[in-house]
N, C-alpha and C positions, 0 to 999 in steps of 0.2 A: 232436456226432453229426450225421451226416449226413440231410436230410430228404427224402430219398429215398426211404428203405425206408418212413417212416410216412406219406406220399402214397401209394405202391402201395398199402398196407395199407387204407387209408382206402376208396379206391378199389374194392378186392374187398368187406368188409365191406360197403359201400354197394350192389354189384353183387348181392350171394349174398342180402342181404336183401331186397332189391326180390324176384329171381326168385322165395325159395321163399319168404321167410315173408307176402306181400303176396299171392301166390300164395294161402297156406292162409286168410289174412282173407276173399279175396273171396270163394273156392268153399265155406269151410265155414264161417266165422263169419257174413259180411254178406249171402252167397247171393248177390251182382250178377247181374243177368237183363236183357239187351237188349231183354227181350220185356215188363219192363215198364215204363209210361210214367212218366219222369221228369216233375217240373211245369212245368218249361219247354215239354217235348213236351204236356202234357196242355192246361195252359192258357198258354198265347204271348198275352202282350199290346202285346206291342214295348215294353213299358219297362222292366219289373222282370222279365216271365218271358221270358225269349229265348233259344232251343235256339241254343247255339253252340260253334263246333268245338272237338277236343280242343287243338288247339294254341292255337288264341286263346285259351283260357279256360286254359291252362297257364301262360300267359303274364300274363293276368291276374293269378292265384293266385298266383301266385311274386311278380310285384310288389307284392303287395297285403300280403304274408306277410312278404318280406324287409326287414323295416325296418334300423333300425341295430345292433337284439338281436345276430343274427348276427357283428356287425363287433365289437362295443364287449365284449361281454360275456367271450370269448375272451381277447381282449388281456387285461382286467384280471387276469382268474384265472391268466394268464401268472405270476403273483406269487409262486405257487404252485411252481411248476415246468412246463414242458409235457407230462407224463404222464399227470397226475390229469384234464387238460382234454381232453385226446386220447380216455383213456380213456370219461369220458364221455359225450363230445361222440358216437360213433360206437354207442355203448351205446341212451345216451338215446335217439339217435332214430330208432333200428331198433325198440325196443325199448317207447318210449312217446311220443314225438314224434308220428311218421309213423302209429300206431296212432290217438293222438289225435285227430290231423286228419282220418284216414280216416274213422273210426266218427263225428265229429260230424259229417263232408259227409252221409254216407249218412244218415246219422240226419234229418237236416233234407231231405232229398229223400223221402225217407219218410213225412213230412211235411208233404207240400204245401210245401216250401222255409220251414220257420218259423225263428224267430232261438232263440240260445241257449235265453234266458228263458222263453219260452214251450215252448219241450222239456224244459224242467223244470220248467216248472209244469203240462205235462202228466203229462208219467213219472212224477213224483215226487211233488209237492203245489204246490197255487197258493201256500202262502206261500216254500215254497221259491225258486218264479219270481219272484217280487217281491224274496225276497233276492238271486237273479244276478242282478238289474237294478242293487240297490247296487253291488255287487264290480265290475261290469262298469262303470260312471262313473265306479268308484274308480282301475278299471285305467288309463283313458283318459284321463284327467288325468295322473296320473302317468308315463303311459308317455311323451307328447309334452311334460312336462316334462325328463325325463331325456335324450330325444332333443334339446330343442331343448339343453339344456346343453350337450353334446357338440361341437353347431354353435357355438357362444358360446368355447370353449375353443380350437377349432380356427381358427377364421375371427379372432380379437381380433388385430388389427396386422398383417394380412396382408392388404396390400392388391389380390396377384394372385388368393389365395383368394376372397376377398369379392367383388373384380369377376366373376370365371368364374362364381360361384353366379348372383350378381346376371343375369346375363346368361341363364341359363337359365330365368326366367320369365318376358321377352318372345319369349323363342324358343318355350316352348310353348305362350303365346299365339297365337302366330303358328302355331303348326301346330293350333291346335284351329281358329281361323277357318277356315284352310285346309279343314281336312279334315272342315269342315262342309257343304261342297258337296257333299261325298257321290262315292262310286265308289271303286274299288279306286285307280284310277289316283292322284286326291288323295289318300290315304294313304302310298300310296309315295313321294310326290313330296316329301308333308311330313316322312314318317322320315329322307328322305334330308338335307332340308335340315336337320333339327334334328339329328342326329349330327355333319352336317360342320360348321353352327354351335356347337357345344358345343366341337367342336377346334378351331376357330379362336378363341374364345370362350380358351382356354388359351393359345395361340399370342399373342393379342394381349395378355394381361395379362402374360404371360412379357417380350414385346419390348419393354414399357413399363418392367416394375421391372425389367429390366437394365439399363435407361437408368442417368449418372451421377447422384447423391441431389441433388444440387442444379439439376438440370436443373427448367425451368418445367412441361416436361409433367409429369413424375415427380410433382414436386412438388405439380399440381395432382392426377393421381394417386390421391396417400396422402391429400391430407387431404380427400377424398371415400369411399375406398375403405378407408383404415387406420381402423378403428372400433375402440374400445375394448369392453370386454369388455359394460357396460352400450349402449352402441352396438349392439352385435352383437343382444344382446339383444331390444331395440326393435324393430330391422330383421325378428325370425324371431317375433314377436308380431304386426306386421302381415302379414309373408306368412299367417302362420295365421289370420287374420281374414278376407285377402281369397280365401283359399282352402277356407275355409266359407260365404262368402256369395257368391260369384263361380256362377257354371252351369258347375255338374261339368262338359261339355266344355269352357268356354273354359280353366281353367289345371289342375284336380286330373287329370281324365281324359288327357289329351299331355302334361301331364309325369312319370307313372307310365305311361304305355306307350313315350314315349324311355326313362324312367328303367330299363325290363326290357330293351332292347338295350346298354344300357351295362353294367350288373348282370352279363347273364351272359357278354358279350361279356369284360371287365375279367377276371372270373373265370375262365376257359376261359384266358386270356394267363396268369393266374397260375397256376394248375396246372401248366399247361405250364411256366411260369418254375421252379416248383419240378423240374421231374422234367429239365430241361435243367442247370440250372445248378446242381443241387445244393448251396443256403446249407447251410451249418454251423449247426445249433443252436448258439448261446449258450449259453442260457438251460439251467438245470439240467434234468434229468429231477424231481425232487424240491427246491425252495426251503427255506432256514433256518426260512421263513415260516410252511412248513404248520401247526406249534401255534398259530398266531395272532401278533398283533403287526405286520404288513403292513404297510407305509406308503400301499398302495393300498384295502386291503381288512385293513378289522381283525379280523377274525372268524377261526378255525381253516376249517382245508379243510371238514372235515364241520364246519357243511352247509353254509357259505359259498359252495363252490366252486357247489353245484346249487343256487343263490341267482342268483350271481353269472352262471353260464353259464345262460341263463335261455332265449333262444332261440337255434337251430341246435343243442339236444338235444330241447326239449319247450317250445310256450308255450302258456301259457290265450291270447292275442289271436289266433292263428290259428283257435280256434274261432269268433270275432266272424265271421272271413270266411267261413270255411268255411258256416256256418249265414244269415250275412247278405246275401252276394250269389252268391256261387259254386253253392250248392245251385239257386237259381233261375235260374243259366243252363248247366245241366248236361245236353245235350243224351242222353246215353245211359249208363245205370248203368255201365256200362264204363268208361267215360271215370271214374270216381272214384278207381280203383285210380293210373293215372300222374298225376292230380292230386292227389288227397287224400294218397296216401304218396308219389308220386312227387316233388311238389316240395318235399316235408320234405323228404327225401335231401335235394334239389338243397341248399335251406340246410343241412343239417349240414354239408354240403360245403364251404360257403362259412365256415364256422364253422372248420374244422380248417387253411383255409388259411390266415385270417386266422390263427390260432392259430401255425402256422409262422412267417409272416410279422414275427409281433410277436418270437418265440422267437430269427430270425436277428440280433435287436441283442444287445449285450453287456447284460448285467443292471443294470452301473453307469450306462448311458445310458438302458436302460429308467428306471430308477426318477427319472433326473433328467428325466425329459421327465413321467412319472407321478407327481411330488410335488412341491410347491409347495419351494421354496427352502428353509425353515425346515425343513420334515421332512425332506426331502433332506443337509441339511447333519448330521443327527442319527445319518446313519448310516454314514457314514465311509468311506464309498465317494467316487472319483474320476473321474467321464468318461472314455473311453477315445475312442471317433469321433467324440463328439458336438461336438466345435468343430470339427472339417473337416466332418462333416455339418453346419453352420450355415452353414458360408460356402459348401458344393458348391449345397446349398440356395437359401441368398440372406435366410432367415428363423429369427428366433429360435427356437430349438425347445423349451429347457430350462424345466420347469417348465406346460408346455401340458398339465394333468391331460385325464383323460377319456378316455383313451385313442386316439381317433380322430389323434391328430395321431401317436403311434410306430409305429399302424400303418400307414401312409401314408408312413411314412421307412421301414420294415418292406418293403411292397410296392414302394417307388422302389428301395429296392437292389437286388431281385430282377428286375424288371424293368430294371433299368439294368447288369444280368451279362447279358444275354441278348447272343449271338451277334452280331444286326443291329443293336444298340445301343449295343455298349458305345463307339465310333467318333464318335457324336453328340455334338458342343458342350453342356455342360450339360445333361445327360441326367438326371440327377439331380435337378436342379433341377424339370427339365418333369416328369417323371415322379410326382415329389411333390406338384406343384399335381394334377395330373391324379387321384390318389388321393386329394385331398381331396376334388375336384370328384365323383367316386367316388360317396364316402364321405356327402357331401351329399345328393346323389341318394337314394342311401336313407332318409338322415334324413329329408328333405322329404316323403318319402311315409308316414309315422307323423303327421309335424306334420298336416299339411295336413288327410289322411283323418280321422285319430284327433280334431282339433277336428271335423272337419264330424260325425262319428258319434257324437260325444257331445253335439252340439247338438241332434241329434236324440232323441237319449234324452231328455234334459231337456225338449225343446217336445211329447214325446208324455205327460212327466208332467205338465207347463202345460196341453196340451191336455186332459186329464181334468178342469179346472177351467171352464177357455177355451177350448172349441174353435176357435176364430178365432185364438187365437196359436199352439195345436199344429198348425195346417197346416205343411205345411216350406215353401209356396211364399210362405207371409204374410212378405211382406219387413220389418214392425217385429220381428216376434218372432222370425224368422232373426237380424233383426241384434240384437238385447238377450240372446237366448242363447247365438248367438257371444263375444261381449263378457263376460257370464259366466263362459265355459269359459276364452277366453285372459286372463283376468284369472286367474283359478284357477292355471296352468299356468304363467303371467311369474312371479306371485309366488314361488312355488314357485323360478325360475332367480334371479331376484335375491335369495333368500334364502340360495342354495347359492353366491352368489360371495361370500358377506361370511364363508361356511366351508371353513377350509381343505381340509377331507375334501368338499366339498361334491359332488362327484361320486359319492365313495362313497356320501354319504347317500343320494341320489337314485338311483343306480343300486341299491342294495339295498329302498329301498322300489317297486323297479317289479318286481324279480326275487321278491320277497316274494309283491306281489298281483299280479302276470300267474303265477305259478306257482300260486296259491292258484284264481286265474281257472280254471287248468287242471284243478285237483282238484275244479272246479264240472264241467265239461265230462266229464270221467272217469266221476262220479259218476252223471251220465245216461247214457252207455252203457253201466255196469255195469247200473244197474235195465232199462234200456230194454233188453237184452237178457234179462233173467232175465224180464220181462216177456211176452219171444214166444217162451219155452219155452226158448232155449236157455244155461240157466244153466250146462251142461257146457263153454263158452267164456268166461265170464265172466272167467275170466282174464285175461284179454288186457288188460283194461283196468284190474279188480281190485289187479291185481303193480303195474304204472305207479300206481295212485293210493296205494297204499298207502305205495311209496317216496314218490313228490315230496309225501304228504302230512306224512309223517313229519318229511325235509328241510324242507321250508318252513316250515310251521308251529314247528319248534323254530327256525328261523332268525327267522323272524318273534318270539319270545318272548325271543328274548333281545336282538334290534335292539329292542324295544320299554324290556327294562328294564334295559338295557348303556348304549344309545345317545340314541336318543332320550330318553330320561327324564332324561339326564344332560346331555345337549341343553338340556333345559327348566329346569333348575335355577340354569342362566347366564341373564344376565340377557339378553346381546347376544344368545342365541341360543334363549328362551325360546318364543316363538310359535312358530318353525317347528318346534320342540321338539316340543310342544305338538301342533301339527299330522300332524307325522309319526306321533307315537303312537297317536293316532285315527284317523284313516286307515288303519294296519296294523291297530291290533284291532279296526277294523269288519270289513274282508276276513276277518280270518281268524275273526271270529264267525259272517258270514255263510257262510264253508267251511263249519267246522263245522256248521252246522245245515243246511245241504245235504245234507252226508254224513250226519247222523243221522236227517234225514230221507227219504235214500236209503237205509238201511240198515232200520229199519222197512219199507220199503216192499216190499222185498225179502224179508223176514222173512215180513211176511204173504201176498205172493205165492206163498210156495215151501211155507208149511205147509196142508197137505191142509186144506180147508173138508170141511164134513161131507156127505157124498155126492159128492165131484168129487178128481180127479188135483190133485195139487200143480203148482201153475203155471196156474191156469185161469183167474187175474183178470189178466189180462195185458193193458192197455191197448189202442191201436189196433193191428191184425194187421201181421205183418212184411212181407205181400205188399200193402200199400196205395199207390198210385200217388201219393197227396196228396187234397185234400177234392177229393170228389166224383169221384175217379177209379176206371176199373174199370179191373183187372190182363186185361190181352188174354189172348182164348186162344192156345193154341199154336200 
């Protein structure tokens, strides 16, 4: 099939939804009012509360949000067929993504800018807060496990990969000094250099591994830059360490604002690439796979696939942003509507494309690029491209699980059909590192943030003991709770190389509790709405929690007693066994008692007290600026 028509489709769906149905959240469901003071406006402290534009703070939100979910998640459910993922990828996040993330910004601006946890130990009950504080450490480990895995799969013996990445974190060094000086002028100066550094950064690891393999340069080269898979490993354990203990402007801050010009610049090429050169779907509308049995993904569609597509439809970790920094620098309630649903679209977007992308190879090179040798060989399928795409390339591709590497031969073909392209010497080749390089970028920004934001949760539960180590500026206990976190998160990647499925493990326990994460988030704007009277919209958020509660949770029950449990029964693979099991059924205990105890609360909210209207215990009022702020008059 031609992918053409389901780009346009994409396209309007994304468009129709923004206009009316974001339309009816702001005016009828969330009420947005200009006129009143967001906490950035109310209280500006230049650090944490800073009224700042719609577009910097779009730009923000989108990098902050688009991790590798978007890219990785897509691809794998590819397994499936491209229907079911299409489907709903464009569903979910008109529908409960973009709903998500909107009603937790506003919610937490509402607020006075408060994090998840404490919106639900307001709305709901303090013990409830104290359980999203579990779920939400559980997410974050796990998520920049899964993320760094991805990098581990893709980057092992690629020694132009590896150098291009490598080369991007003294380039953003180098633009955070820079752009420490302060003025408009050094920012532009530094975007400019860190963009045309990052292409030449590709240009030069390209013109090296073409060299002949026994050349001295080459040769010195690979055995600096070809890291094996435990290699790889090591190398994205320390970026993670020195990217939680380092000052958020010198490497986390310039390489997640280069990383949002590559994002959506890359993207914008790709759509276009799509609706220009029109690839041919491969890939079925419907796979043999949907009852289960996947050599990607073990599980049947329902619920795997809404497991598996976990963000670019709906994630619990865009509420972390949304409520953790975004809310606090939201210059004008307006400005919520194209940020909080506007940059969902933007990732679903980015989700249907990669989805194409992955869809234009043949099924028999998907699955050999997506399954280790052994399973690969089980299913009696043959390669079709994939030995000319290894030598147009220059790198071994078959058997690189994780998906991040088919999509990236996915987007090199499409951008290497393009018009001005197809003419270029090994364009294919370039275009494929360039999609890793991509592809990195996003992961980077999970790794990096998600250690720095979980070392935080931890030194603020240290500090309830210790205030002197819960400071975040206390440099011992920054650095012993980083050390924590990326010990937690390594173990976790060197425990999924020694398993063949070892992506799927790890990819399904992130889409498990970042989905469960989101039935937390749900769960507070359902009450926190019945709470300011307006329980005749409850819906909105209601519908969305009731599915990904449903999906998740029955995914999560049967990864727990299919997989892991059966995990733990071997001996070679009994800890992580072990681990993986408790880890899911803490998240999805702590859902569950979230939602039961949102649902009581709700209950007693809505049933008439004796002498008062139903609805009258309704937490803080809807028109609240944040502590201590008064709504202006007119």
């Amino acid at each position: 099939m031609n992918a053409f028509p389901l780009m346009l489709a994409a396209l309007c769906v994304l468009a129709i939804g923004y206009r009316y149905y974001s339309a009816f959240l702001a005016s009828k469901v969330l009420t947005l009012d200009d006129r009143r003071l967001t906490p950035a406006s109310a209280h500006p402290d230049g650090h944490n509360f800073v009224p700042t534009g719609r577009v910097v703070l779009f730009g923000h939100h989108f990098a902050a949000i688009t991790g590798a979910g978007p890219l990785i998640g897509p691809v794998l459910a590819c397994q499936y067929g491209y229907a079911p993922g299409f489907l709903w990828l464009l569903s979910g996040v008109v529908l409960a993504g973009a709903v998500h993330d909107f009603v937790a910004l506003t919610g937490s601006v509402r607020h006075g800018g408060r994090s998840l946890a404490e919106l639900v130990r307001e709305e709901i009950s303090p013990i409830s807060g104290g359980l999203a504080l579990v779920a939400i450490l559980c997410v974050l480990v796990l998520a920049v496990a899964a993320m760094g895995f991805a990098v581990v799969n893709s980057m092992k013996q690629d020694s132009w990969g590896a150098f291009t990445l490598a080369a991007s974190i003294p380039l953003a060094m180098g633009m955070g000094l820079w752009m420490k000086r302060g003025g408009s002028r050094a920012v532009v100066q530094a975007t400019v250099a860190g963009v045309l550094g990052l292409l030449l950064a590709v240009g030069i690891g390209g013109a090296v591994a073409g060299l002949p393999a026994d050349s001295p340069l080459r040769l010195a080269f690979d055995s600096v830059f070809a890291l094996s898979p435990r290699g790889v490993a090591v190398a994205v354990a320390a970026y993670g360490f020195l990217g939680s203990v380092l000052p958020v402007w010198l490497l986390l801050a310039p390489r997640d604002y280069l990383s949002t010009y590559m994002k959506l610049g890359t993207i914008l090429i790709l759509v276009v690439g799509v609706l220009v050169v029109h690839p041919t779907l491969e890939a079925p509308a419907f796979s043999q796979f949907v009852g289960g049995g996947g050599p990607v993904v073990a599980g049947k569609l329902f619920p795997f696939l809404f497991v598996t597509i976990a963000c670019g439809a709906i994630s619990g970790f865009h509420s972390l942003i949304a409520t953790g920094t975004t809310s606090k620098m939201l210059a004008r309630e307006s400005d919520a509507r194209p940020i909080g649903y506007g940059a969902m679209l933007c990732e679903g977007l980015v989700g249907v494309t990669c989805l194409v992308a992955a869809s234009a190879l043949h099924p028999a090179d998907y699955f050999a690029i997506n399954s280790t040798a052994e399973v690969f060989q089980h299913l009696g399928l043959t390669p079709i491209d994939l030995p000319a795409l290894e030598q147009d390339v220059g790198v071994k591709l078959a058997a690189k699980t994780g998906g991040a590497v088919s999509l990236a031969v996915g987007m090199a073909k499409i951008f290497a059909g393009l018009p001005v392209v197809r003419s270029i010497p090994r364009a294919l080749a370039y275009w494929y590192h360039f999609a890793i390089m991509f592809e990195a970028l996003f992961i980077l920004t999970t790794v990096d943030a998600g250690t720095r934001v979980a070392r935080f949760l931890i030194q603020e539960m240290v500090g309830r003991a210790n205030p002197k180590l819960g400071r975040p500026g206390f440099l011992p206990g920054a650095l012993v709770t980083t050390l924590l976190v990326v010990a937690a998160w390594s173990w976790l990647i060197f425990s999924a190389l020694e398993n063949p499925r070892g992506m799927g493990v790890l990819w399904t326990m992130l889409g498990v509790s970042n989905q469960l994460l989101a039935v937390i988030a749900l769960s507070f704007g359902t009450v926190w709405l019945v709470n300011q009277g307006k329980a005749r919209y409850a819906w909105v958020t209601l519908v969305p929690l009731v599915w990904v509660a449903t999906t998740t949770l029955t995914g999560g029950f049967i990864s727990v007693t299919q997989t892991y449990w059966t995990m733990a029964q071997q001996p070679a693979t009994r800890t992580m066994g072990l681990v993986c099991a408790t880890s899911i059924a803490t998240v999805m205990a702590c859902a569950l008692a979230v939602v039961f105890e949102g649902a009581r609360r709700c209950l007693r909210v809505l049933a008439p007290p004796a002498g008062g209207p139903a609805g009258s215990m309704g937490g803080p009022p809807l028109l609240a600026a944040g502590a201590g702020a008064e709504e202006p008059s007119p």
